[in-house]
N, C-alpha and C positions, 0 to 999 in steps of 0.2 A: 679499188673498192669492189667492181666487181670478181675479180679473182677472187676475193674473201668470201666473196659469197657462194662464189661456185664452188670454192673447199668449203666451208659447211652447209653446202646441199648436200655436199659429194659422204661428206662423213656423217650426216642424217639419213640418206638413203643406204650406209654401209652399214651404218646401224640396224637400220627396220629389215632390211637384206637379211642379216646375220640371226636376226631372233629369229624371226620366219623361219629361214632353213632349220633352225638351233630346235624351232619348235616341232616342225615339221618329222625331222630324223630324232628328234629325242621328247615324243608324246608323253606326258602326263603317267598313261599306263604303263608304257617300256618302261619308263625313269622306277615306279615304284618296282615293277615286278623285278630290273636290274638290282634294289637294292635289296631287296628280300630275299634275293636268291644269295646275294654274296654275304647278308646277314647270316642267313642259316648255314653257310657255307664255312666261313668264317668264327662266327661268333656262339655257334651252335647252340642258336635264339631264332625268335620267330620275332619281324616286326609288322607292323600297321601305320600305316600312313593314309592321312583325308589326304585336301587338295596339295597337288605338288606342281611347281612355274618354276623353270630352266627359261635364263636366256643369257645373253654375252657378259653381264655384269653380275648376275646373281642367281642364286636358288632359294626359295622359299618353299616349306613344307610343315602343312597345318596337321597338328592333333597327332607328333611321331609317337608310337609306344613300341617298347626293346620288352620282349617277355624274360623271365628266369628260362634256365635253362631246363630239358630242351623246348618249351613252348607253354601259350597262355593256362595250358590249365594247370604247370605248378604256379602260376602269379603273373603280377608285371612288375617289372625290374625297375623301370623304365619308363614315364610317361613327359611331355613337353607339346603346351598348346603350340607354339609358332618358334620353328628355327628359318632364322632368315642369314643368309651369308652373301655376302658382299667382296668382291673382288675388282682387281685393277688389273686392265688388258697388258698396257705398254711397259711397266716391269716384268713379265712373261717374256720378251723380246732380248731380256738382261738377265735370263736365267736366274729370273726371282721372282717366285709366290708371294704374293701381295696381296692379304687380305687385310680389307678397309674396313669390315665390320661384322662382326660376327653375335645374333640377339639369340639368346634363349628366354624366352620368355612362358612363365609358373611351370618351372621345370619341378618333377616327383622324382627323389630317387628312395626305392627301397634295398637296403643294405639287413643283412640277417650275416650275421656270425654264429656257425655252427655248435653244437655241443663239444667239441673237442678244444674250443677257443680259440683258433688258429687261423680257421677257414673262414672267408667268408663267398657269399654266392656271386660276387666278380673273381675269386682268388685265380679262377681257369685262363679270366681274360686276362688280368695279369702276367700270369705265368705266359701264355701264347704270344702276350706283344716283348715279354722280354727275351724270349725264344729267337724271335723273329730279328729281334735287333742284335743277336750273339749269331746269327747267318751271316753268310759272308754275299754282299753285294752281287757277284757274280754268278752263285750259287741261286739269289731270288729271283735272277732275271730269268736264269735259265729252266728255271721251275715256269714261269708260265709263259715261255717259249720264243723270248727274245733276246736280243744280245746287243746291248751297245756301251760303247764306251766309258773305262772306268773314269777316264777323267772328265768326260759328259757332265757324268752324276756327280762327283765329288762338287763341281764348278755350282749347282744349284744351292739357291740359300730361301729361305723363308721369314717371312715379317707381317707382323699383325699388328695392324692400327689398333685395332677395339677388341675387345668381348666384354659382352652385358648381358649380367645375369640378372632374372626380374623374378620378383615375391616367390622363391623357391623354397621347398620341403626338402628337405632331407629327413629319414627316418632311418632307425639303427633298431633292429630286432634282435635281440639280444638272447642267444638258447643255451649260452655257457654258462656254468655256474657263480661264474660272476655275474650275469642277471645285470649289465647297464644298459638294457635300453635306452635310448635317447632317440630326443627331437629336436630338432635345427627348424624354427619358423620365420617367414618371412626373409628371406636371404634374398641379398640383394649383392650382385660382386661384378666390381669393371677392374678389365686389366686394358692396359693402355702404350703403346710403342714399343713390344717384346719382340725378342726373338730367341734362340738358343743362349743368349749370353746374358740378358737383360729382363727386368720386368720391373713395371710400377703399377701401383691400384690401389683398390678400398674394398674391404667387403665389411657389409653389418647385418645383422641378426637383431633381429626383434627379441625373439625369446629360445634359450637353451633348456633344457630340460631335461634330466635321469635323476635317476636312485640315489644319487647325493651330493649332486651340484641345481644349480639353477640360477641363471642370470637374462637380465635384461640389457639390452642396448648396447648391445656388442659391437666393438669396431675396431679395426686393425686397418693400416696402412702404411706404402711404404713404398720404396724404392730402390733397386739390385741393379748392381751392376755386374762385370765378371764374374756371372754364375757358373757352376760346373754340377757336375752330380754331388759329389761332396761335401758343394760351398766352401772349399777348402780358400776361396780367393774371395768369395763376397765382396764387395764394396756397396757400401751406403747406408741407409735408416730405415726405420720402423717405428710404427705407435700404435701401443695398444688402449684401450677405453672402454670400460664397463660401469653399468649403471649398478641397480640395486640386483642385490642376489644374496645365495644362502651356500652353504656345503652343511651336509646332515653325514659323511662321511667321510672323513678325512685319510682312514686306511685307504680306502679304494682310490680316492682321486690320486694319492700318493703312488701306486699302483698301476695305473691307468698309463704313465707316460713318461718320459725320462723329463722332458719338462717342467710338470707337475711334479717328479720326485724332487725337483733339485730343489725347486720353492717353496716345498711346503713340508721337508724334511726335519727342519729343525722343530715345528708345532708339531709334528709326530716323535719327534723325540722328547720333548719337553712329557708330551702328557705321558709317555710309557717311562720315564723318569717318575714322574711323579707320581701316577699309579701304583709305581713298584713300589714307592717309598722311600728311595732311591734318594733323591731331592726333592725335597718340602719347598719346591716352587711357589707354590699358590697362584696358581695361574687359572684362568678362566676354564671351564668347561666349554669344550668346542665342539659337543657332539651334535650342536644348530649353531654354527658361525655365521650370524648375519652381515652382511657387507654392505656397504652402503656404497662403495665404489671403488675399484681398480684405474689406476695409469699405469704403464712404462713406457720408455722411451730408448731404443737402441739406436747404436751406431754399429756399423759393421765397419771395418778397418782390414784387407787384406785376409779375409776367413777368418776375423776374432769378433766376436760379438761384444759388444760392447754395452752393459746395462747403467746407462745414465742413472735412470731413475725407474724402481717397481713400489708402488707404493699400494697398500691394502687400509683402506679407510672402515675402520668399525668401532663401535662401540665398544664393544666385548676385547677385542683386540687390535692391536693397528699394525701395521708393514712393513719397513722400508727396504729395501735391496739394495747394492748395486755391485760392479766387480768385472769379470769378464768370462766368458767360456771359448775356447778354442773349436769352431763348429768341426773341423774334420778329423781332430782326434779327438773330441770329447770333453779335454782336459778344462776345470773349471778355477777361478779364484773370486768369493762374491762372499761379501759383508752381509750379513743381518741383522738388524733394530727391530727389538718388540717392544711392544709398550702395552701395558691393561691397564685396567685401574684398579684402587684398592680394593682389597676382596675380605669376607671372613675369617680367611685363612692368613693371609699375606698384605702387607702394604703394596702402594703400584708398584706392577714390574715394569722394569728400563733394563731389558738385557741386549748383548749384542753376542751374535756368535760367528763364526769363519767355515763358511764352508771351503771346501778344497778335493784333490784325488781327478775322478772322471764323473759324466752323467750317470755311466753306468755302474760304477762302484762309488759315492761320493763320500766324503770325510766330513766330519764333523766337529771343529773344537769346541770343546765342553768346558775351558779354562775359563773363563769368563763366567761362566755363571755359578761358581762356587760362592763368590762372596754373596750375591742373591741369594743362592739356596742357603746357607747358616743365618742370613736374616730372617727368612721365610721360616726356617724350623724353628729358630730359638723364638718366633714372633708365634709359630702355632705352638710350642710347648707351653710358653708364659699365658695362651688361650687357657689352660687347663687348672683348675684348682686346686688338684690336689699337687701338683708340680709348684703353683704363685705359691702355696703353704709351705711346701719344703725349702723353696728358695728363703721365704721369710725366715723359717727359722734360721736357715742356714746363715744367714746376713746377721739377727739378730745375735747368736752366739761368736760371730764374728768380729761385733762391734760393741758389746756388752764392756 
């Protein structure tokens, strides 16, 4: 018993020992001016930091702000009242990074896409961290003047217990001619036992908001396995969850994402069908689609995504999905059900249609809905009277 005890005197005094010195050679001032200088160095931004505590388990650093580039007076980039990170000593000794917890907490990010629609004002940081990752290991050592061992490095791996993200902004300043600004309120996002191959989490959104979407109570979750850059191998699920919301533009959201193209292609087909005159659908006016609610539900299978169930709950018009898409070539196969209800023009639609091709080019069969549109048109021609009169005559000399 007392051996136990002398080991945890021994490793409470090694404890208080190690934050001392820790604090000692790594003061509050050194730590921030160390990171200011390799911010600006680096990231070619200016930052600000209140209080900042280093010791054997963790860093905490209150009120960080990251400026636009080069510094505060084009903006802030960048604001987060408390990052606090949490780490584990004795995986260190097994050549693995092990972080146990990592909090951002009322993180601001400010995002602006330039006029050209291309850029945005991280595109630099981007571009620099994938720069840096196409260097050759030996090439980065030797640039800041050390040299050791390839098979050192390659042997190190990394793992993160947590990240929690709390009542976060994101903002989208929008200078392109597409003009969609957006707002991301209330974000709240925990990822949970990842590492380069894996991830599972939750993120939700209070409220979304731009020029022609808008939803509430957003939530997605899920779980990955054998990830790669590609997703070519994926394995696992997904669920998505949305409350009440509206689209006031269905061009653009169509536009906006290959995503958004693949699901919302056929109702942009439909209405430039029937605007043209093309087929006499009689289908709702969607240019205020209110929603009452979104599910879906994936499987990932070996890099194929697998759409269980996408369903769109509305009044005006209702959803259903499902099918599959190949994530690392593109390649799609996925059913659609619409349904409205009767209109001035038309009886309910109940159509179904096939999508097919890639995200990036996708197909559309249109077979299916012929026999709708000659009900739809011969139902809006018999609307007209001077047409019911010729029909009559035409019937009564027929049967005279």
């Amino acid at each position: 018993m007392k051996i136990v005890k002398i080991i945890l005197v021994g490793i409470l005094l090694f404890l208080i020992a190690g934050t001392v010195v820790i604090r000692f050679f790594f003061p509050a001032a050194r730590i921030r001016a160390l990171a200011q200088s390799q911010i600006r160095s680096q990231m070619h931004r200016e930052a600000q930091m209140g209080d900042i505590s280093l010791g054997l388990f963790g860093l905490s650093i209150e009120r960080f702000r990251l400026s636009e580039k080069p510094g505060f007076a084009a903006g802030t980039f960048l604001y987060v009242e408390n990052v606090r990170i949490r780490w584990s000593l004795w995986p260190l000794l097994h050549r693995r990074l092990w972080l146990s917890n990592v909090l951002l907490e009322q993180p601001q990010v400010n995002l602006i896409r330039l006029p050209d629609g291309k850029t945005l004002n991280i595109s630099d940081l981007i571009q620099e961290t994938n720069q840096r990752a196409m260097v050759p290991p030996e090439v980065q050592w030797a640039a800041i003047g050390t040299q050791a061992a390839p098979a050192a490095r390659s042997d190190w791996t990394w793992f993160i217990r947590e990240i929690r993200l709390k009542e976060g902004i994101i903002r989208l300043d929008d200078r392109s001619p597409a003009q969609q600004s957006t707002s991301l309120n209330d974000i709240n996002l925990l990822l949970k036992d990842f590492d380069a191959t894996r991830m599972q989490g939750r993120l939700t959104i209070s409220l979304v908001q731009n020029a022609f979407y808008k939803a509430r109570d957003l939530s997605v979750e899920w779980a990955l396995t054998d990830l790669d850059p590609t997703f070519g191998h994926a394995n696992g699920w997904a669920k998505l969850r949305q409350g009440p919301g509206s689209i006031d533009n269905i061009p653009a959201l169509v536009s906006s994402g290959k995503s958004a193209r693949t699901l919302f292609l056929p109702l942009m087909l439909l209405q430039n069908l029937d605007h043209a005159g093309i087929l006499r659908i009689g289908g709702p006016d969607l240019r205020h689609w209110v929603i009452e609610h979104i599910s879906g539900d994936y499987t990932f299978d070996h890099g194929t995504m697998r759409i269980q169930n996408f369903t769109v709950t509305s009044r005006q018009l209702g959803m259903q999905a499902g099918g599959w898409v190949q994530l690392a070539s593109g390649q799609l196969d996925v059913d659609v059900h619409l349904q409205a209800p009767k209109t001035a023009r038309a009886g309910a639609m109940d159509l179904q249609m096939h999508l097919s091709g890639t995200l990036n080019h996708p197909k559309t069969d249109i077979q299916s809905l012929k026999q709708q549109a000659f009900k739809a048109t011969v139902n809006g021609l018999l609307q007209s009277s001077d047409v019911r009169d010729q029909v009559d005559k035409a019937l009564q000399k027929l049967f005279h």
